[in-house]
C-alpha positions in Angstrom: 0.0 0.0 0.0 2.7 2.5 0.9 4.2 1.7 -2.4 1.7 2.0 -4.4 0.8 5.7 -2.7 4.7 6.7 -3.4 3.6 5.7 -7.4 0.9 7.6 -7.1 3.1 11.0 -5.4 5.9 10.5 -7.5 3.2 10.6 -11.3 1.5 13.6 -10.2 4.6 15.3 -9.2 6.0 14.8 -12.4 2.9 15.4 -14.1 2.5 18.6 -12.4 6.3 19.8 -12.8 5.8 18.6 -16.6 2.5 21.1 -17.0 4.7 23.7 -15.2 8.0 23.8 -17.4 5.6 23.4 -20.7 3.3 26.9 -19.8 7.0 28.7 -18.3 8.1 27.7 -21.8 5.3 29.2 -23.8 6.0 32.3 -21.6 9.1 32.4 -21.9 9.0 32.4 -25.8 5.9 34.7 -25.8 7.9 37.5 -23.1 11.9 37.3 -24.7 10.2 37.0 -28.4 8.3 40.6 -27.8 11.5 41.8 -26.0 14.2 41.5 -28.7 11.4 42.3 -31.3 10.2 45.4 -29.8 15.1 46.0 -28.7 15.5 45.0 -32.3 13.6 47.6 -33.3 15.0 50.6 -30.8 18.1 49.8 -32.0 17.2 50.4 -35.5 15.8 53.6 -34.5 18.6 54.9 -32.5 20.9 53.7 -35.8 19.0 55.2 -38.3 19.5 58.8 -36.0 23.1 58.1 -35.9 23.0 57.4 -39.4 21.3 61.0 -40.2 23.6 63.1 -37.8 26.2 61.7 -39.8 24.9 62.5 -43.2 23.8 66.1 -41.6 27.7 66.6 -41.3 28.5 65.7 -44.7 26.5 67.7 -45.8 27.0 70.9 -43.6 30.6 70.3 -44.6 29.6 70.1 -48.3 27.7 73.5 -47.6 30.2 75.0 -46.0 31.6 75.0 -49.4 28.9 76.4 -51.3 28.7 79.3 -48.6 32.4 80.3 -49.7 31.7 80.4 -53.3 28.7 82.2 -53.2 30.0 85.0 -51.4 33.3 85.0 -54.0 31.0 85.1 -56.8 29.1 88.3 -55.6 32.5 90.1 -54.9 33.7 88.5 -58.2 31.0 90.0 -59.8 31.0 93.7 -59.0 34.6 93.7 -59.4 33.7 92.5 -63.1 31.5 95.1 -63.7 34.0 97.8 -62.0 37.4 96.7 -61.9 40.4 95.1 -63.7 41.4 91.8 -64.4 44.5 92.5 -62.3 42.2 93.2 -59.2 40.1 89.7 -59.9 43.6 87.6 -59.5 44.4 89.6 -57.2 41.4 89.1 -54.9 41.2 85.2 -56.2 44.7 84.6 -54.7 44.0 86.5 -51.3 40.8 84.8 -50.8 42.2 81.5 -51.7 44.7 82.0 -48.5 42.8 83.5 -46.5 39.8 80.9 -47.6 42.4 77.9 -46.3 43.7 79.9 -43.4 39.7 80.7 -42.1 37.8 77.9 -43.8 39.7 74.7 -44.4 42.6 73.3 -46.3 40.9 71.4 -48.1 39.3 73.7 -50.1 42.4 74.0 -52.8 41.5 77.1 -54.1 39.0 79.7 -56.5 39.6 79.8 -60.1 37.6 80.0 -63.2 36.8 81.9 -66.4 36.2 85.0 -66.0 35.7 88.1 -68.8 36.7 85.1 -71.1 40.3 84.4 -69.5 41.0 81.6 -67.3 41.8 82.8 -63.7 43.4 80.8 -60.8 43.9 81.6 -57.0 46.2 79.1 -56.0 48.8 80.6 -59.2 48.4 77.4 -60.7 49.5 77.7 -64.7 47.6 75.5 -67.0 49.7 73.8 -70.0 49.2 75.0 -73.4 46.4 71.8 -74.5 44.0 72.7 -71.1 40.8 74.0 -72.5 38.9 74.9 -69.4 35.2 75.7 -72.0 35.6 71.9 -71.7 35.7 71.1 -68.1 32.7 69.2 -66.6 33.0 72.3 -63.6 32.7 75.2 -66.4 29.6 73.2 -68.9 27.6 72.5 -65.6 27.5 75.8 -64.2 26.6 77.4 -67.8 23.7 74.8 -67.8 22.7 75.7 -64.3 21.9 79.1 -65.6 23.4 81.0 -62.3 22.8 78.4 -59.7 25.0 76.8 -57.7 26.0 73.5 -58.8 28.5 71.0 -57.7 30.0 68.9 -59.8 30.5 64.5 -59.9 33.9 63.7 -58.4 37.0 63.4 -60.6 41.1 63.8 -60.7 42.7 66.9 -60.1 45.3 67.4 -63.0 47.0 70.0 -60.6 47.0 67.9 -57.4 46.4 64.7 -58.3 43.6 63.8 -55.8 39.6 63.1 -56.1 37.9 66.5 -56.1 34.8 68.0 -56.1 33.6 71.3 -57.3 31.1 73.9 -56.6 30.7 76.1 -59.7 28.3 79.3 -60.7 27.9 80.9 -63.5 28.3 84.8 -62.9 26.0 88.0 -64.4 27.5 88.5 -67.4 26.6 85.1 -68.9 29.4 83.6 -69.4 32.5 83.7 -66.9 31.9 80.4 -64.2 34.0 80.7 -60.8 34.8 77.7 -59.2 35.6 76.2 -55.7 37.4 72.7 -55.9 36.9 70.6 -52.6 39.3 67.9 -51.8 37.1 64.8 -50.2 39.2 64.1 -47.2 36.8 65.8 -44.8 34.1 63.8 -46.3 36.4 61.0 -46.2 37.0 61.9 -42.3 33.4 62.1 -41.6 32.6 58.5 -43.4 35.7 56.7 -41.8 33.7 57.7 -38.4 30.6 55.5 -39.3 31.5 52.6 -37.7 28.3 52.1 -35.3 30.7 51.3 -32.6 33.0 48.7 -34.7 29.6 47.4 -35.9 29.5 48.5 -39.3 31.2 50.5 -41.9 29.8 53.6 -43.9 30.4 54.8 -47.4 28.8 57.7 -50.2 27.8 56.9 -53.6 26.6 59.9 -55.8 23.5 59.1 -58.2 25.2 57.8 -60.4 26.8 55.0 -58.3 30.2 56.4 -57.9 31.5 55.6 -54.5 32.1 59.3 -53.2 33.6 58.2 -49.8 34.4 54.8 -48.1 35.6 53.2 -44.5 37.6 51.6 -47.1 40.0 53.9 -48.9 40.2 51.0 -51.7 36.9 51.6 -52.6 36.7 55.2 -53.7 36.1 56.3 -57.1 34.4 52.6 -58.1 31.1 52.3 -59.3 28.6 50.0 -57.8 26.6 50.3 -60.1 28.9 47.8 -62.5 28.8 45.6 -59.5 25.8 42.6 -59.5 25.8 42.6 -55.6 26.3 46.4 -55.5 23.8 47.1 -58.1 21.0 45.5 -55.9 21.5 47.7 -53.1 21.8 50.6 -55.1 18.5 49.4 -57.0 17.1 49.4 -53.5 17.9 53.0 -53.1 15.8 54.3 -56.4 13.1 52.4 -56.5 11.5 52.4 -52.8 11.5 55.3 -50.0 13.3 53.3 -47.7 15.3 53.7 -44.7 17.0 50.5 -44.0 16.5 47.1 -45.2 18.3 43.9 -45.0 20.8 42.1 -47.5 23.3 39.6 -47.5 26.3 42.2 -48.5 29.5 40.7 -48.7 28.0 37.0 -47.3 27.4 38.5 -44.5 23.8 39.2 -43.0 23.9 43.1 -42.7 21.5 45.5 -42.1 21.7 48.3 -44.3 20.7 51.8 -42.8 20.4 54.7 -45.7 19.9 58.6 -45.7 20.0 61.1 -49.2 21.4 64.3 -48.6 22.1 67.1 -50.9 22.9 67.0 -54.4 21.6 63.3 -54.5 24.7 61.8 -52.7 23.2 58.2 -50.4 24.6 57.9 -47.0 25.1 54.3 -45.9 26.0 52.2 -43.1 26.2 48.9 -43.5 25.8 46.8 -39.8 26.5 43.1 -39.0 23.4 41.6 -37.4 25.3 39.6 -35.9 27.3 42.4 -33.8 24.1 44.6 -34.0 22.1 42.2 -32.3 24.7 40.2 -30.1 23.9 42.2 -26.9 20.3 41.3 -26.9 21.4 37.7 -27.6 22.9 37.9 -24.8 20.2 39.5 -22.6 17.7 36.9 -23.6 19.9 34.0 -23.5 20.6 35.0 -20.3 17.0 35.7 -19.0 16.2 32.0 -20.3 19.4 30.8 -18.6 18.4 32.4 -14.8 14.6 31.4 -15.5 16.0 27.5 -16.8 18.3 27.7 -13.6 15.1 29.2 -11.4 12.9 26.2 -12.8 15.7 23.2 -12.0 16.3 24.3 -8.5 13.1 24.2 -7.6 12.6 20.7 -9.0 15.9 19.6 -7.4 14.2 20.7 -4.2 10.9 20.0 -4.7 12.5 16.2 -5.6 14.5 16.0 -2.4 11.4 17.3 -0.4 9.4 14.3 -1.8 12.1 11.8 -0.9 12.4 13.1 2.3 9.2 13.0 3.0 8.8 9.4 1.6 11.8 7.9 3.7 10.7 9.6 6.7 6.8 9.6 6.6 5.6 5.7 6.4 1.7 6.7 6.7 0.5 7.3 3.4 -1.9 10.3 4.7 1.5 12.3 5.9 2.8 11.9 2.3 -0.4 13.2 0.6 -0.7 16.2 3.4 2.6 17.0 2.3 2.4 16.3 -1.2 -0.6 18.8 -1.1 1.1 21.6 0.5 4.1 21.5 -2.2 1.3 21.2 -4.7 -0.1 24.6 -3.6 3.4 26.6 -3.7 3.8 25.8 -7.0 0.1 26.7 -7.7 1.0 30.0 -5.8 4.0 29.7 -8.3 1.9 29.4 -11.3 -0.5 32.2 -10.2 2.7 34.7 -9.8 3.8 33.8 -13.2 0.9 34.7 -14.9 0.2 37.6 -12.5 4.1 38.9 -13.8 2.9 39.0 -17.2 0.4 41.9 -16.5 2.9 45.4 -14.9 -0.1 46.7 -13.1 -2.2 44.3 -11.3 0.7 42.5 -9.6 -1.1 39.8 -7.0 -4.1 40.1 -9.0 -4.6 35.9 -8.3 -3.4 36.0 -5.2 -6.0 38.9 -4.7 -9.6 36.9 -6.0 -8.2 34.2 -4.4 -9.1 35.6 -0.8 -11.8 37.5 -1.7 -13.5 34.3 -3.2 -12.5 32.7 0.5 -14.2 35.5 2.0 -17.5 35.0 0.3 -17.7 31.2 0.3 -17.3 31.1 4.6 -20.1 34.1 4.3 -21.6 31.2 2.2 -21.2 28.1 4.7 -18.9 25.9 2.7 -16.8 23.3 4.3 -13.1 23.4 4.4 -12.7 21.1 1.3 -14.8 23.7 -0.3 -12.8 26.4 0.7 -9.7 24.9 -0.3 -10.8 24.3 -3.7 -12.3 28.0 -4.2 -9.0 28.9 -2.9 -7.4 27.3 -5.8 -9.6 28.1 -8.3 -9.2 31.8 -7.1 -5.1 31.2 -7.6 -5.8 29.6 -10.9 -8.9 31.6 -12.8 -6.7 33.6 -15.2 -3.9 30.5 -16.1 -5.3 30.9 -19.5 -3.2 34.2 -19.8 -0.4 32.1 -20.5 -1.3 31.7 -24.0 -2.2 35.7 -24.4 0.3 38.0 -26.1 2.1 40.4 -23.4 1.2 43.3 -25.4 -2.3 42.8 -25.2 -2.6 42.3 -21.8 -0.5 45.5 -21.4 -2.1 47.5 -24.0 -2.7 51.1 -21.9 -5.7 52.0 -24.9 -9.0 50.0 -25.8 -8.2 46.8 -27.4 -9.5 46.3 -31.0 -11.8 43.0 -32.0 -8.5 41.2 -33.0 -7.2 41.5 -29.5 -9.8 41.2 -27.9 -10.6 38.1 -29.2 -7.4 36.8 -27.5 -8.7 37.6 -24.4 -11.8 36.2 -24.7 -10.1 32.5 -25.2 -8.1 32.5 -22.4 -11.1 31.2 -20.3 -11.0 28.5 -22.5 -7.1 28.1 -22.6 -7.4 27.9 -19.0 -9.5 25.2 -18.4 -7.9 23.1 -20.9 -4.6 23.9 -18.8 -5.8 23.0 -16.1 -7.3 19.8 -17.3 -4.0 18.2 -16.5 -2.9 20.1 -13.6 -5.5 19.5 -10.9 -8.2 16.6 -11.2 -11.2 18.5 -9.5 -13.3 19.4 -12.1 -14.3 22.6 -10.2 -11.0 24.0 -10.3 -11.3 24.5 -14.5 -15.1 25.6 -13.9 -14.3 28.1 -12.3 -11.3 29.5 -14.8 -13.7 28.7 -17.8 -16.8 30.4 -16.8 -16.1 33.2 -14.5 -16.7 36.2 -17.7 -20.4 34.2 -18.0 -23.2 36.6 -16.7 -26.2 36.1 -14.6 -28.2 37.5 -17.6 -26.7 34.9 -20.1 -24.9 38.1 -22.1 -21.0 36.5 -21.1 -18.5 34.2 -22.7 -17.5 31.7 -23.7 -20.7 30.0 -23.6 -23.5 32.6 -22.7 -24.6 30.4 -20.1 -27.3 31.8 -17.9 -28.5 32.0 -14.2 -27.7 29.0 -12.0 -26.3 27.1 -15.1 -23.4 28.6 -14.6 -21.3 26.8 -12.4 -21.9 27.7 -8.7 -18.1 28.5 -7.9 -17.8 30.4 -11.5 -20.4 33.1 -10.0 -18.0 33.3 -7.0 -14.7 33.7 -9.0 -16.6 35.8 -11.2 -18.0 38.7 -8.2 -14.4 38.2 -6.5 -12.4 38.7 -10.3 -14.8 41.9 -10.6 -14.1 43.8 -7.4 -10.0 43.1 -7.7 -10.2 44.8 -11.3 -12.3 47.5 -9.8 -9.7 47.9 -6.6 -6.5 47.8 -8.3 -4.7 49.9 -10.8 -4.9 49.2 -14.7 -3.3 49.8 -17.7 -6.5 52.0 -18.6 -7.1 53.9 -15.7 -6.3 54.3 -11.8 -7.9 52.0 -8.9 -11.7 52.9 -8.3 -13.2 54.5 -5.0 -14.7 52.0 -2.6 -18.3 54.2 -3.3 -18.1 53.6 -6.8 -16.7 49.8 -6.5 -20.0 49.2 -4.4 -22.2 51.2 -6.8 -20.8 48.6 -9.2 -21.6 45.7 -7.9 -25.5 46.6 -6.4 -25.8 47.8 -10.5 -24.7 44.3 -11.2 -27.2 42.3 -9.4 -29.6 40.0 -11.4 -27.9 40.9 -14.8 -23.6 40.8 -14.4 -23.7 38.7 -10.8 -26.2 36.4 -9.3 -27.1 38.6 -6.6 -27.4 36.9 -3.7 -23.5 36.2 -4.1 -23.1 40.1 -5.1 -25.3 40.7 -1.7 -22.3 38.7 0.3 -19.5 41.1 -1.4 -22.2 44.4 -0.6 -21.9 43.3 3.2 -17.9 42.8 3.0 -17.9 45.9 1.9 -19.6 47.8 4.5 -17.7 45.8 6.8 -14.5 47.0 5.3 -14.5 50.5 6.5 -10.9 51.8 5.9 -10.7 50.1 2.5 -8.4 47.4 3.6 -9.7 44.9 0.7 -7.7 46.6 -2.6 -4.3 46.6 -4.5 -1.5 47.7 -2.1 0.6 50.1 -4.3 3.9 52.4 -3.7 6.0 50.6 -2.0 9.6 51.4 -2.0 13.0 49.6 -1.5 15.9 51.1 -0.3 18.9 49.5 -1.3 22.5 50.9 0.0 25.2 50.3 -2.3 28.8 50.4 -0.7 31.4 51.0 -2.8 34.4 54.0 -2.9 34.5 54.1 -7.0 31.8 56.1 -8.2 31.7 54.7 -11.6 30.5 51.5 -9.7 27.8 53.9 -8.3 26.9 55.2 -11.1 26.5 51.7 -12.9 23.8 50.6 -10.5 21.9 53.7 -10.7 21.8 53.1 -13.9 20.3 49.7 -14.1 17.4 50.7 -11.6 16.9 54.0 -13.4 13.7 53.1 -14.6 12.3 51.2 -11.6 10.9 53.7 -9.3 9.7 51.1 -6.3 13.8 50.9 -6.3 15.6 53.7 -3.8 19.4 53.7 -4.2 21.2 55.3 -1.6 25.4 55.2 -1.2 28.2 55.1 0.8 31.9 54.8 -0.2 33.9 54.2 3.2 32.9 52.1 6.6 32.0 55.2 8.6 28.8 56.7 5.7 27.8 52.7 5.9 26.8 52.4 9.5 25.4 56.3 9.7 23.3 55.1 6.8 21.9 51.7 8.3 21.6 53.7 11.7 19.5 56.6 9.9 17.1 55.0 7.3 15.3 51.5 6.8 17.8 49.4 4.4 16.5 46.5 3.0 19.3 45.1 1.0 23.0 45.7 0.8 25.2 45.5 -2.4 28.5 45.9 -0.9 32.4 46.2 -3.0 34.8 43.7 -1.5 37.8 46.1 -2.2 37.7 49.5 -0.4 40.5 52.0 1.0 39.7 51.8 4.6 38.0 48.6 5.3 37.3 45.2 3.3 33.9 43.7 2.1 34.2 41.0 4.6 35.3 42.9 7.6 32.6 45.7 7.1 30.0 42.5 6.5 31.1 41.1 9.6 30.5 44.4 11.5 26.9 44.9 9.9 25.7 41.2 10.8 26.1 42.0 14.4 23.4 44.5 14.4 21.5 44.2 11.2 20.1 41.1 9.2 18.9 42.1 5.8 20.1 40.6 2.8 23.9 41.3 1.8 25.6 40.7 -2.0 28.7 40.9 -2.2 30.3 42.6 -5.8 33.7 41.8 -6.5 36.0 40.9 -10.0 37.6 38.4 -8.1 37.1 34.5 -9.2 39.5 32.9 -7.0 38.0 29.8 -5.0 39.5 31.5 -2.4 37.7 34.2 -2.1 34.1 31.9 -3.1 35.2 29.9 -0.2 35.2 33.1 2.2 31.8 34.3 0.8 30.2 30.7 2.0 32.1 30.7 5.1 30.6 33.7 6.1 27.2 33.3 4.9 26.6 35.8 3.0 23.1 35.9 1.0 24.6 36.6 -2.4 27.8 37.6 -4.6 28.0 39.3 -8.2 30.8 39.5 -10.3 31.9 43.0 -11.6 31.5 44.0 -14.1 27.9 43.9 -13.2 25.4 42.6 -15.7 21.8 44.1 -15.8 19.6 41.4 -16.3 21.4 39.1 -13.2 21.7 42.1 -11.0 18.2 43.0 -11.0 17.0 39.2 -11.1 19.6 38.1 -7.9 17.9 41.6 -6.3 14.8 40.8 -6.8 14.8 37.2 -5.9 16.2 38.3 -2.4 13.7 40.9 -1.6 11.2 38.7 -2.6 12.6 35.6 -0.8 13.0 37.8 2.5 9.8 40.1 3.0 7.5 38.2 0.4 
């Protein structure tokens, strides 16, 4: 007989811890999936900005440019109409100093045709054969018809390096001036377009001439004579895009693109595999602590049940026992899918004693009450299968979503199906949306068809979602929660069940019965480098329950814990005046809240120390996010519940 009880403990245990791991899977997938979707797409966004600041650069540099010239042909001009040709070279070569001097050295120099000779400020002679009617600079400008027009790159004869240049064709017609620019600030600007070693840039003109390029090799060939090249540039003219994806090079890149002036395209080109490798790691180490999580709690939940079997031989000890671990990870369950939703945290734990509360007002036994209590913990398991987004939407949801919610009674009590074998239990988590008046789902069933413990879930699920915070709105008034409930008698509620909540109500005169909200955490972190500080503030920057307050030497530590209400310590092993384990030491003689330990050191020395000593918890600098909050969390949680 005792064996054959221990069968029976051992299947359901294994049953139950098989139901659990399959629905922390599915949420699992379902919570990291919506993460890196929704990180994927930040950093896109933030790369796409970088991506136009850089481009704004270019192209304030190319500007710059156009600035100069424009103000050299105006004074070029009058001195046309007024002056001498010895006073135009004259003012060409001063400019073209002072232009170098002021501006930048890489713009080489004015020159041009002007009152039909050929002019230059850097006192460069052409050779006998130079025909500047000819150049590309001298044609566009006379086609612009007096604006401003710069010019495809090309070879300086006179310097010998890729060029651009601004040209304008002046009042009279037919003289063009002419700034050449030589592309190494470009070049500068486009070498800096790395992304953080992520990614290279480069400029193409519109005709597919690279411009610019992280790689100096590239400059001056055309992509578009290039298959793989021609795509991307393809990609460019035919759609108003921002960034796609390509395999560039055989690697899997993401490319991000921006048009400035002139039609010159701005492009970085990222590995995805760099792009995305910190969010890799963030979820591969969120499914890692939750994995880790899960198998301790088997591995104890295992040893508890051997225990219990070697040292209980009555079979009704096992099954008292077996019960009680049963309902923890029930309680586990109900936090899980409680998590899921930001604003009603406890939301199961909530209907659960509220449900309690009306069934004793009802007279049910304590086998009753146990299994309301359950039912309470489990009504809303069907959540699982429910996206994170919906549940967490702030506006109204449309009919798609909504329609997501509206099976997760149904997902529910299939789930639970397999879980718990009281029929009750899933009852209560597939009907409690039904209504009294037969106008509720899933089944629109009506009156006292419906499941007597689904009309108790269903007034207890109510008043929570009244008394607590949502996404939608702040937690109700008790006057209007009660208005609520007498409005739904007969037609939302059967009401002699809604009658039971009035009277708990009125006999809850301070409000007791609602969502407990604000609480804060002061956490103390110890350490003399304020970098370190500064690192922790920044990973609780955007949890406000979390209060950070510091110390950096032995004597700020104990005014602190003698001054304010600390209810966890992060604390450096290495400090000027004292070390982690001597200060820790000193604190456990007075105070008992949880202590981790941060230090860079691995040694199994110093590992040995921490378990000597006891201490709660230890992470290794340099600190990662995702394990500091969840080892932070864990212990607060562990400790005050």
């Amino acid at each position: 007989m005792f064996d054959l009880r221990k069968n029976i403990i051992t299947k359901q245990f294994l049953v139950t811890i098989l139901v659990i791991f399959s629905l922390q899977a599915i949420m699992l997938i379902i919570i990291f999936s919506d993460f890196f979707r929704f990180s994927a797409a930040d950093i896109k966004a933030l790369s796409l900005s970088n991506l136009k600041s850089q481009a704004s650069q270019v192209e304030e540099y190319l500007s710059k440019g156009g600035n100069v010239l424009w103000f050299a042909c105006d004074s070029v001009d009058y001195l046309l109409k007024t002056g001498s040709d010895d006073k135009i070279e004259a003012y060409l070569s001063s400019e073209t100093k002072e232009m170098q001097n002021r501006s930048d050295r890489n713009f080489t120099g004015l020159y041009g045709v002007i009152g039909g000779k050929y002019m230059d400020g850097s006192g460069w002679i052409p050779p006998e054969d130079y025909d500047p009617y000819e150049r590309d600079w001298y044609r566009s400008a006379i086609e612009a018809g007096g604006e401003t027009v710069l010019t495809s790159p090309y070879l300086d004869v006179q310097t010998g390096q890729i060029v651009v240049s601004y040209c304008r064709m002046l009042s009279d017609g037919e003289s063009v001036l002419s700034l050449d620019i030589v592309m190494d600030g470009v070049q500068k600007i486009t070498e800096e377009m790395t992304m953080g070693n992520m990614g290279y840039g480069f400029i193409v003109d519109s005709n597919g001439l690279v411009v610019a390029h992280s790689e100096k090799s590239e400059i001056g060939k055309n992509y578009n004579d290039d298959p793989e090249k021609a795509w991307l540039m393809k990609q460019v003219t035919s759609n108003d895009v921002n960034e796609f994806e390509m395999i560039l090079d055989g690697v899997d890149s993401t490319v991000f693109m921006d048009t400035i002036e002139r039609d010159w395209h701005v492009f970085i080109v990222a590995n995805n595999n760099l792009l995305y490798s910190q969010i890799r790691m963030q979820v591969v180490a969120g499914v890692l602590i939750s994995t880790l999580i899960f198998a301790i709690i088997v591995l104890f939940s295992l040893y508890s049940i051997n225990k219990i079997i070697r040292s209980e031989e009555k079979g009704e000890h096992i099954f008292s026992r077996m019960e009680e671990m049963n309902e923890n990870i029930i309680r586990s369950l109900a936090s899980t899918i409680d998590a899921k939703d930001r604003y009603t945290s406890g939301h199961s734990q909530r209907v659960a004693d509220y449900a309690v509360r009306i069934a004793k007002k009802m007279g049910k036994s304590e086998e009753e009450l146990k299994i309301i209590y359950f039912a309470g913990l489990l009504h809303d398991v069907g959540k699982i299968r429910v996206s994170e987004a919906v549940i967490n939407k702030p506006g109204k949801l449309n009919e798609e979503e909504f329609d997501a919610m509206r099976v997760h009674p149904v997902s529910g009590y299939d789930i639970l199906a397999g879980i718990h074998d009281d029929v009750r239990i899933g009852y209560a988590a597939k009907y409690h949306h039904e209504r009294y008046d037969g106008k509720g789902y899933p089944n629109g069933l009506v009156g006292e068809d419906i499941p007597e413990i689904a009309r108790i879930i269903a007034v207890a699920d109510s008043y929570d979602a009244m008394a607590s915070d949502r996404s939608y709105r702040s937690m109700l008034p008790q006057d209007k929660v009660r208005t609520e409930i007498l409005n739904g008698k007969g037609t939302q509620f059967d009401p002699k069940i809604a009658d039971i909540m009035l009277q708990i109500i009125d006999e809850d005169n301070s409000y007791e019965l609602r969502q407990k909200t604000g609480h804060q955490w002061n956490i103390l972190v110890v350490d003399d480098e304020q970098m370190n500080i500064l690192e922790v503030k920044h990973i609780f920057k955007d949890m406000d329950e979390m209060n950070i307050l510091t110390a950096t030497d032995r004597k700020q530590t104990m005014e602190l814990l003698s001054a304010a209400d600390i209810d966890l310590i992060l604390l450096d092993l290495k400090m000027p005046d004292v070390d982690g384990f001597t200060l820790y030491e000193e604190i456990r003689k007075d105070y008992s809240m949880p202590v981790i330990l941060m230090t860079g050191d691995r040694s199994s020395e110093t590992l040995n120390r921490i378990i000597d000593l006891k201490i709660d918890d230890y992470l290794t600098k340099p600190l990662n996010a995702a394990i500091t909050r969840e080892a932070i969390h864990g212990l607060l949680h562990k400790t005050f519940g």
